[in-house]
C-alpha positions in Angstrom: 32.4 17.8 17.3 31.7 19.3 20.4 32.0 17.6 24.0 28.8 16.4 25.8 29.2 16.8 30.2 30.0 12.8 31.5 30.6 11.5 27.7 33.9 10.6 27.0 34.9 9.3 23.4 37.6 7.3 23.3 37.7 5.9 19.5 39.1 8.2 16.9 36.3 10.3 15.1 38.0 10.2 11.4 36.7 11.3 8.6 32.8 11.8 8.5 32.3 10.2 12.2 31.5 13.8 13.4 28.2 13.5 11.6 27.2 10.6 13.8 28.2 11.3 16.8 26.8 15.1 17.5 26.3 16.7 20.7 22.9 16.4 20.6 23.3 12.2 19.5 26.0 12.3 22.7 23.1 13.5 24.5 20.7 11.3 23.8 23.2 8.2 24.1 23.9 9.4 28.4 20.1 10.1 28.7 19.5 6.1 27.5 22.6 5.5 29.9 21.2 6.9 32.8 18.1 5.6 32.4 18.3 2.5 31.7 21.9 0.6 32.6 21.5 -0.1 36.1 18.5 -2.2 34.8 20.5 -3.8 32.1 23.1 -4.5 34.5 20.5 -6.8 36.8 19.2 -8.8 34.1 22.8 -9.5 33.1 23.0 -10.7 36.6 19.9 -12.6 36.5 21.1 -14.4 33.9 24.1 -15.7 35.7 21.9 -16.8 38.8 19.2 -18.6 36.6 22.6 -20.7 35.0 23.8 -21.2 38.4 20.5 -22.9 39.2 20.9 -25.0 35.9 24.2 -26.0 36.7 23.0 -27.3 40.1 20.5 -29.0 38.6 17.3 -27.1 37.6 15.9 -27.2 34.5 13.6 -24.7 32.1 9.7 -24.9 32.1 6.4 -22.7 31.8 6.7 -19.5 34.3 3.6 -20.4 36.6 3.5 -16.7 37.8 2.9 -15.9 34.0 0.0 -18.5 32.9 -2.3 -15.9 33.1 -0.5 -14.1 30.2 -0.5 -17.5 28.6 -3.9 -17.8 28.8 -5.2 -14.6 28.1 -7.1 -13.0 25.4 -4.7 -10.1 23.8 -3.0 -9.2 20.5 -0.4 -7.6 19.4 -0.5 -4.1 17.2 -1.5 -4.5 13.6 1.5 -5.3 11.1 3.3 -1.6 10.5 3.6 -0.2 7.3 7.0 -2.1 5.5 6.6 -5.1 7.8 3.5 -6.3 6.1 4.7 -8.5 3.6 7.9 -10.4 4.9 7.9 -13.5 2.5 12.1 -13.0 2.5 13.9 -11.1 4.2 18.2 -10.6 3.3 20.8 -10.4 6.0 24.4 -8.5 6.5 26.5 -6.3 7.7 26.4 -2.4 7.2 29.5 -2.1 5.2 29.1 0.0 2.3 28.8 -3.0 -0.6 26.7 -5.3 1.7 24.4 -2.5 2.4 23.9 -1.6 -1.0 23.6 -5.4 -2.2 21.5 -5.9 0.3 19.0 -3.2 -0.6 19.3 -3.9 -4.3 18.0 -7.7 -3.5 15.0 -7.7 -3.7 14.0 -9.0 -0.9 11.1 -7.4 1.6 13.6 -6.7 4.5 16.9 -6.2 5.2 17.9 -7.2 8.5 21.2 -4.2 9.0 23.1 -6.1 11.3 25.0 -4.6 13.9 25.3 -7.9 15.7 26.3 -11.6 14.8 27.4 -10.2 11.1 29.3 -7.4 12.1 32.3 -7.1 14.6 32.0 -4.1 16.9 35.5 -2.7 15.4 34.8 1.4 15.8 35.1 1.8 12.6 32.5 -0.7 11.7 30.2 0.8 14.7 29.9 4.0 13.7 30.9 4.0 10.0 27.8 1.2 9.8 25.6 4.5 11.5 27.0 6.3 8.1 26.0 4.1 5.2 22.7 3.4 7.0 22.3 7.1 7.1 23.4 8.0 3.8 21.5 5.2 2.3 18.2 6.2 3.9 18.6 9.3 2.3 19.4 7.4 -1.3 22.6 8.7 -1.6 25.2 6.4 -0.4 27.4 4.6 -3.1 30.9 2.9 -3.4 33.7 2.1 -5.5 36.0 -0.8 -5.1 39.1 -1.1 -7.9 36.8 -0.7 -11.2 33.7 -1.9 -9.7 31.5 0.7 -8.6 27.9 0.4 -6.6 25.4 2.4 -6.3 21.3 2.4 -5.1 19.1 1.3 -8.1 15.6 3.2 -8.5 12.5 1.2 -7.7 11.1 -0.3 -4.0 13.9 -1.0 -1.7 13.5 -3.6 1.5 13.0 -2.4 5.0 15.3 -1.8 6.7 15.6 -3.1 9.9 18.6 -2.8 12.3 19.8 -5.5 14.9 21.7 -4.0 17.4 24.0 -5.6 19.5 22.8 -7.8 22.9 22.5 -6.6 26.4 25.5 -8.3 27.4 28.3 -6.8 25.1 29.9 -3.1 25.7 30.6 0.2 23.6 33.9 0.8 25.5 35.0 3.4 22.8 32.0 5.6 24.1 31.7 6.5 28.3 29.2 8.2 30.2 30.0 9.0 33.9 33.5 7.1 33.6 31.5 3.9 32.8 31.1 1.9 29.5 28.0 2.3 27.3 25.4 -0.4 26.6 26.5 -1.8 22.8 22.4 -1.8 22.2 21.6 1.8 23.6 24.4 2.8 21.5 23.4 1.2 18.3 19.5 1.4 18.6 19.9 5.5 20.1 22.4 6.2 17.1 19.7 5.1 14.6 17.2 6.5 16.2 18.6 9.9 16.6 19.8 9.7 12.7 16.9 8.5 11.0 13.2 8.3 12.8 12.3 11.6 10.7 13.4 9.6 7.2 12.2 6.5 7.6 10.9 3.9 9.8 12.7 2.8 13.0 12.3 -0.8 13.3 14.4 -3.2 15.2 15.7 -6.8 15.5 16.1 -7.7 19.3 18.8 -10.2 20.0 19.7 -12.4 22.5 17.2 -12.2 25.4 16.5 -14.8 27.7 13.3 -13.3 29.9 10.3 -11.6 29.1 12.0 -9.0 31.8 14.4 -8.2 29.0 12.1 -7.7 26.6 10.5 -5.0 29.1 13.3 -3.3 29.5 13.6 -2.6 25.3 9.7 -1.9 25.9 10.6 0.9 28.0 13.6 2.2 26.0 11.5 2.6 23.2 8.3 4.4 25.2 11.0 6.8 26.6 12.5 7.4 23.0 8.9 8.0 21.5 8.1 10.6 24.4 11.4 12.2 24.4 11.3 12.8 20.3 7.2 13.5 20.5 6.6 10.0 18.4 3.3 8.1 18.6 3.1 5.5 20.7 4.2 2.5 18.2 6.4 4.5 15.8 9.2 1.9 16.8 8.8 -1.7 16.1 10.8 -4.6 16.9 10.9 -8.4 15.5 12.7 -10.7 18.8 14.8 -13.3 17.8 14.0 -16.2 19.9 17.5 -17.9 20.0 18.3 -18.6 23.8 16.5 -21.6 25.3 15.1 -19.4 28.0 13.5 -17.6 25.9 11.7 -20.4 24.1 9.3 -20.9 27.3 8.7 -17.5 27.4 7.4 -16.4 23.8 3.9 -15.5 25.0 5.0 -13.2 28.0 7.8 -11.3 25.7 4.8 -10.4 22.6 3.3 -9.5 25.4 5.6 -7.1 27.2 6.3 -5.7 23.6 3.0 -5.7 22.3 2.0 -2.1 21.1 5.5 -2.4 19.9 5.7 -6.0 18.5 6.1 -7.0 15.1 6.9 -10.6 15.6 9.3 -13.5 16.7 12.2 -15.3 14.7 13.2 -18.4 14.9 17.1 -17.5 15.5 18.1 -21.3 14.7 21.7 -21.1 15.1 21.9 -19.0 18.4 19.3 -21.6 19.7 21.3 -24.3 19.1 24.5 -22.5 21.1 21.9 -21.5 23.7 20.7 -25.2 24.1 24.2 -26.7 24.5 25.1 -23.3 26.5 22.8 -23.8 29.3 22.8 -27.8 29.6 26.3 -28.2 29.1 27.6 -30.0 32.4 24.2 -32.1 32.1 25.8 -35.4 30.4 24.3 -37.5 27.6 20.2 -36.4 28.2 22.2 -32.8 26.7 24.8 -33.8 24.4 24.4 -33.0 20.5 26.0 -34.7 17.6 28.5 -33.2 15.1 27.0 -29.8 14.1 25.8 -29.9 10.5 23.6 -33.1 11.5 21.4 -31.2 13.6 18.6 -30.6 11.0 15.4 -28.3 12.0 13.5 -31.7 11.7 15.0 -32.9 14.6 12.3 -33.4 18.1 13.9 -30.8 19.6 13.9 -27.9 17.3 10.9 -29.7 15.4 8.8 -28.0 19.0 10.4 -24.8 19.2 9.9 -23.7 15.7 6.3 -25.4 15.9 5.4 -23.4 19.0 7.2 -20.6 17.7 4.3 -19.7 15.1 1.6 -21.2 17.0 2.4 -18.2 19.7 3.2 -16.1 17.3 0.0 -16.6 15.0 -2.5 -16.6 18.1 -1.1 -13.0 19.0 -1.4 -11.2 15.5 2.8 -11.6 14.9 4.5 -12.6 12.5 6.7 -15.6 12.7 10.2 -15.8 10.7 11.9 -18.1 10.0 15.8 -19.2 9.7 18.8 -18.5 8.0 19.7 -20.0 4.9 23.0 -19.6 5.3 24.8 -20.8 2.2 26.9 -19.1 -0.2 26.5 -20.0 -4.0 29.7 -20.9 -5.9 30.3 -19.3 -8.9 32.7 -22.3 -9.8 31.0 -25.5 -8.8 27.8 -26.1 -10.3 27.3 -29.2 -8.6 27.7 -28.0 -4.8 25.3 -25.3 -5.9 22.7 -28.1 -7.0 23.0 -30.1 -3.7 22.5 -27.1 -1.6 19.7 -25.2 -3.3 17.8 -28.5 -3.0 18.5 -28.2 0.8 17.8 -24.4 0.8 14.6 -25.1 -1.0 13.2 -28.0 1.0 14.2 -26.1 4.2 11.9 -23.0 2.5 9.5 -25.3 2.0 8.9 -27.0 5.0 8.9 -23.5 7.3 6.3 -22.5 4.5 4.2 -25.0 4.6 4.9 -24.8 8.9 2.8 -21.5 8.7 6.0 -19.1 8.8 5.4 -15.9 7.2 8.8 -15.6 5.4 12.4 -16.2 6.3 15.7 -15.3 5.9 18.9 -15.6 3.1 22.5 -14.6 3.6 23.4 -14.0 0.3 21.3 -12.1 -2.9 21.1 -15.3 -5.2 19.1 -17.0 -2.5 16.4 -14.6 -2.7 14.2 -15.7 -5.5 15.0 -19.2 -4.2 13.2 -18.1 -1.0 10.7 -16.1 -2.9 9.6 -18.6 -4.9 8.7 -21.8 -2.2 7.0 -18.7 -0.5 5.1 -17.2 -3.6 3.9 -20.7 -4.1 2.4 -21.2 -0.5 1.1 -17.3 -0.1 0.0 -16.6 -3.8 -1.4 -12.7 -3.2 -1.3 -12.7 0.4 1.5 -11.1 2.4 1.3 -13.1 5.1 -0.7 -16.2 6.5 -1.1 -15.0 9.9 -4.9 -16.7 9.6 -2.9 -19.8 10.5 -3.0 -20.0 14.0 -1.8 -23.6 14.1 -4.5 -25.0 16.7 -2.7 -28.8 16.0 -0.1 -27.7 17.8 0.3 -29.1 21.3 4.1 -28.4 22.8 5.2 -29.1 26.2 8.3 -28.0 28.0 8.9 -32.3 28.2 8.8 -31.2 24.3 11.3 -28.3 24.1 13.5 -30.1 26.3 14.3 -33.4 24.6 17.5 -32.6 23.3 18.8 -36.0 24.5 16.3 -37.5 21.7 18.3 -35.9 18.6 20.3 -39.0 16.3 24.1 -38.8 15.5 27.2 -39.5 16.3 30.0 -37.4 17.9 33.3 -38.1 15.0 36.2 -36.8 15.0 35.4 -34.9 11.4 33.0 -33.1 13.6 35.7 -32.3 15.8 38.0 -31.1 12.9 35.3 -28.8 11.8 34.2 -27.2 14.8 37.7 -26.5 15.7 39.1 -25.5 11.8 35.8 -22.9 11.2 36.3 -21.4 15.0 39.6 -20.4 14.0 38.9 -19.3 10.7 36.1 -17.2 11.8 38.2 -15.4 14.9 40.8 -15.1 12.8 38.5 -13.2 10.4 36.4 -11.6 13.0 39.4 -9.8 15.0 40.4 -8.4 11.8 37.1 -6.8 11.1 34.5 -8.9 9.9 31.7 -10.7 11.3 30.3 -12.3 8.1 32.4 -15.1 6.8 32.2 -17.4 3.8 33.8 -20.9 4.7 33.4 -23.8 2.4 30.4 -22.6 0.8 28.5 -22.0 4.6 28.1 -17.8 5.7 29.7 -18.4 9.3 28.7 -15.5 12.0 29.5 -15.4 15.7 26.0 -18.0 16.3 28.0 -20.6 14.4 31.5 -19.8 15.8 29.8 -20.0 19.1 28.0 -23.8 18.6 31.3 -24.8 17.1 33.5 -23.5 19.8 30.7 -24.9 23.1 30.1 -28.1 21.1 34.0 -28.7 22.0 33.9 -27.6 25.2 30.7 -29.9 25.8 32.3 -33.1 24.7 35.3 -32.4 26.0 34.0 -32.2 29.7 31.3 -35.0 29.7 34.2 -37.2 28.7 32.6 -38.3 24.6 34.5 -40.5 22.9 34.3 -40.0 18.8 32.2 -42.7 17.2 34.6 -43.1 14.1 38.0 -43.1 15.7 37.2 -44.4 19.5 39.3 -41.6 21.0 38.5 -40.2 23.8 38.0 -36.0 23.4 40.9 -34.4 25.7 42.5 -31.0 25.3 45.9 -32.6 24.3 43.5 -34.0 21.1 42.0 -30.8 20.4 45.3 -29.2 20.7 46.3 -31.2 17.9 43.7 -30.9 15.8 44.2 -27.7 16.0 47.8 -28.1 15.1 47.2 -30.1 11.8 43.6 -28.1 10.7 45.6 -25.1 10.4 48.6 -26.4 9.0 46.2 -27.4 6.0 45.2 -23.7 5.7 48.8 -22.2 6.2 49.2 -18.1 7.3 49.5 -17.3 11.0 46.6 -17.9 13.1 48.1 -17.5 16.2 45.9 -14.5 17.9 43.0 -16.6 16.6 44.0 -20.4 17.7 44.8 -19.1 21.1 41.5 -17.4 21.7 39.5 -20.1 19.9 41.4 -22.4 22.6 40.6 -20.1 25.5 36.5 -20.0 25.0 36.6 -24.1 23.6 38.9 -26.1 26.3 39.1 -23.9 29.4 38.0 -24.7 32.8 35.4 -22.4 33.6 32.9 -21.5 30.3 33.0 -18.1 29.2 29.4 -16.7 28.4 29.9 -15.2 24.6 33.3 -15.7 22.4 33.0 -12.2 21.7 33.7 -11.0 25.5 37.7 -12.0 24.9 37.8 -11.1 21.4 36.0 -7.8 22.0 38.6 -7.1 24.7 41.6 -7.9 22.1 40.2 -5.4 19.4 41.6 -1.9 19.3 
């Protein structure tokens, strides 16, 4: 591997991580640099502005100085070949057995996550680049013990990778002395690797403005040019999963649009987001435990609702959630109870107008294949429905203070015993985590860790035990939660502590974790 003028790689390149990162790859990753992080950098700030004017009070609505997008008459591109038919889509990591699980599903799509599933170890970041490589080409397999994978024949999902957020780093990779962006790297990487093989489509997470979703716009106009693409060859689903964003659905199909294949209802993230954002606003703000804030709930009952209204109106598909159970090989009886959930959840984003949705794990496939089957027969989508009942108003989006439940301290237990777990899992190299029966990512770390920090600073006392939330409780919760589990989860507790009871609130968990990983 040779050296590219201004990059600088500081992570090992073992093994086969020469093949990825090529001079002319290092090339193309400082041309995205140069281009386009100064802008990424100002929406970052942006950000931090717009939650200053929160904190002081403000609150989300409508842009007026967008209604005319709102209003207008436009659509999006047609569906691209592969993204016609989305009726369930699998997620997971790019390790070598998830990948080829994954692709082995069944299912339409496999969303290849570099994000929320993954943790940006290097080894993860650039041997991910590897198996998604190698299994475009059909030839990647694996062996574990006696247990060896390998691609079956037949139609395969597309693929489509979700690269990390604007705000997280590549600090293993510098151009000019200065970290990379973790999404140039991982979309550019991809790119560079694959565009003549297959199709490059994207998941886009994490954005809060339509301005963000302009600046992927022009990263991928720049990338078509540059390789002598079509205009459209790249596509790109946005996850709406920040409140922000949620009032600004219309303007980012819109910024996206020759590019555009859709919006997805990023449930989990939401919910973070939600709490993020209002979290110094009091009770009008303040959620009950966790895993009783359904989808039918006022709140997310509008966003999802307006989600494929927008959506539908444009020519986009609309996806919805995660399913994020893990069957039990062991317990027929919790599988029972929560494929009845996993089914009437299905059924309701169905029946909502949703085009298809998403499953963790392969055995929820033809669970989500089936509710959708019924409800699509033939068709591949019902983009027809444009919803025209639907009537939501930011008054709509924003009554959070309107969701039922209590605040207990079992809540409390579990917020703080599946943030450690998940840390402790997550600075050792995985971002996908199976905890009592639920596939935790970095979304559900993050609402369990700010749902602790949110009732511990607007002073909640727990419904079933009258105490009042303090750090000292927390602390020993903490304390007796992890006795139960035994082992040493010491690195973990202590950053779990520093992003749930701390002062000041830090943006994303995975800032301080990212910083402690090698």
């Amino acid at each position: 591997m040779g050296t590219v003028q201004g990059v600088e790689i500081t992570g090992p390149v073992d093994d086969r991580f020469a093949e990825i990162l090529t001079e002319e790859a290092q090339s193309f990753l400082a041309e995205l640099h140069r281009a386009f992080d100064a802008r990424r950098l100002e929406l970052l700030q942006a950000r931090k502005e717009r939650e200053a004017e929160l904190a002081a009070g403000g609150t989300l609505g409508f842009l007026p100085e967008t209604r005319h997008i709102r209003e207008g008459d436009w659509r999006v591109a047609e569906p691209a070949p592969g993204l016609i038919d989305r009726r369930v889509e699998i997620t997971g990591p790019t390790d070598a057995k998830m990948t080829i699980n994954a692709l082995n599903s069944g299912a339409k799509v496999w969303l290849a996550d570099h994000e929320d599933a993954n943790t940006p170890l290097w080894g993860n970041v650039i041997g991910g680049q590897l198996n998604l490589r190698d299994a475009n080409a059909g030839t990647l397999s694996y062996t574990s013990g006696e247990k060896h994978y390998e691609l079956t024949s037949g139609a395969r999902p597309t693929v489509v990778v979700r690269p990390r957020g604007w705000h997280l780093p590549e600090k293993h990779i510098l151009v000019d002395g200065a970290p990379t962006s973790g999404s140039l790297t991982d979309f550019g990487l991809y790119f560079f690797h694959n565009h003549l093989v297959t199709r490059p489509y994207f998941y886009l997470p994490k954005m809060e403005s339509h301005l963000e979703a302009r600046l992927w716009n022009d990263v991928f106009t720049f990338t078509e040019e540059r390789f002598g693409r079509p205009a459209g060859t790249i596509r790109a689903t946005v996850l709406i999963e920040t409140f922000p964003a949620a009032f600004e659905m219309d303007e980012i199909l819109y910024e996206l649009r020759e590019h555009s294949a859709g919006l997805n209802a990023g449930r989990w993230d939401y919910m973070f987001s939600v709490i993020k954002k209002f979290r110094t606003r009091g009770k009008d703000f303040l959620l009950p435990d966790r895993n009783t804030v359904t989808m039918t709930v006022p709140f997310m009952r509008a966003y999802t609702e307006l989600l494929v209204h927008t959506c539908h109106r444009r020519g986009a598909h609309a996806i919805g959630g995660m399913a994020a159970f893990i069957p039990s090989r062991r317990d027929p009886e919790i599988n029972r109870v929560a494929l009845e959930k996993v089914t009437a959840d299905k059924t309701r984003e169905a029946g909502d107008g949703f085009d298809g949705s998403w499953v963790a794990h392969p055995d929820l496939v033809a669970t989500c294949r089936e509710v959708f089957d019924g409800v699509l027969g033939e068709r591949p989508n019902q983009l027809e429905r444009t919803r025209e009942d639907v009537s939501v108003s930011a008054d709509d989006l924003l009554a959070v203070g309107d969701t039922p439940g209590r605040q207990t301290e079992a809540g409390l237990r579990n917020a703080v015993s599946v943030g450690v777990q998940y840390l402790d899992a997550w600075l050792k190299g995985s971002g996908a985590v199976a905890i009592n029966n639920m596939m935790e990512d970095a979304a559900t770390a993050e609402i369990s860790r700010s749902q602790v920090w949110q009732w511990l600073h607007n002073g909640v006392t727990l419904a079933d035990t009258g105490a009042l939330v303090t750090k000292a409780l927390v602390e020993k919760i903490a304390d007796e939660e992890l006795a139960l589990l035994g082992g040493d989860h010491s690195e973990a507790r202590a950053l779990f502590m520093e992003v749930a009871v701390a002062d000041e609130f830090i943006d994303f968990l995975t800032l301080p974790a990212y910083d402690r990983m090698p």
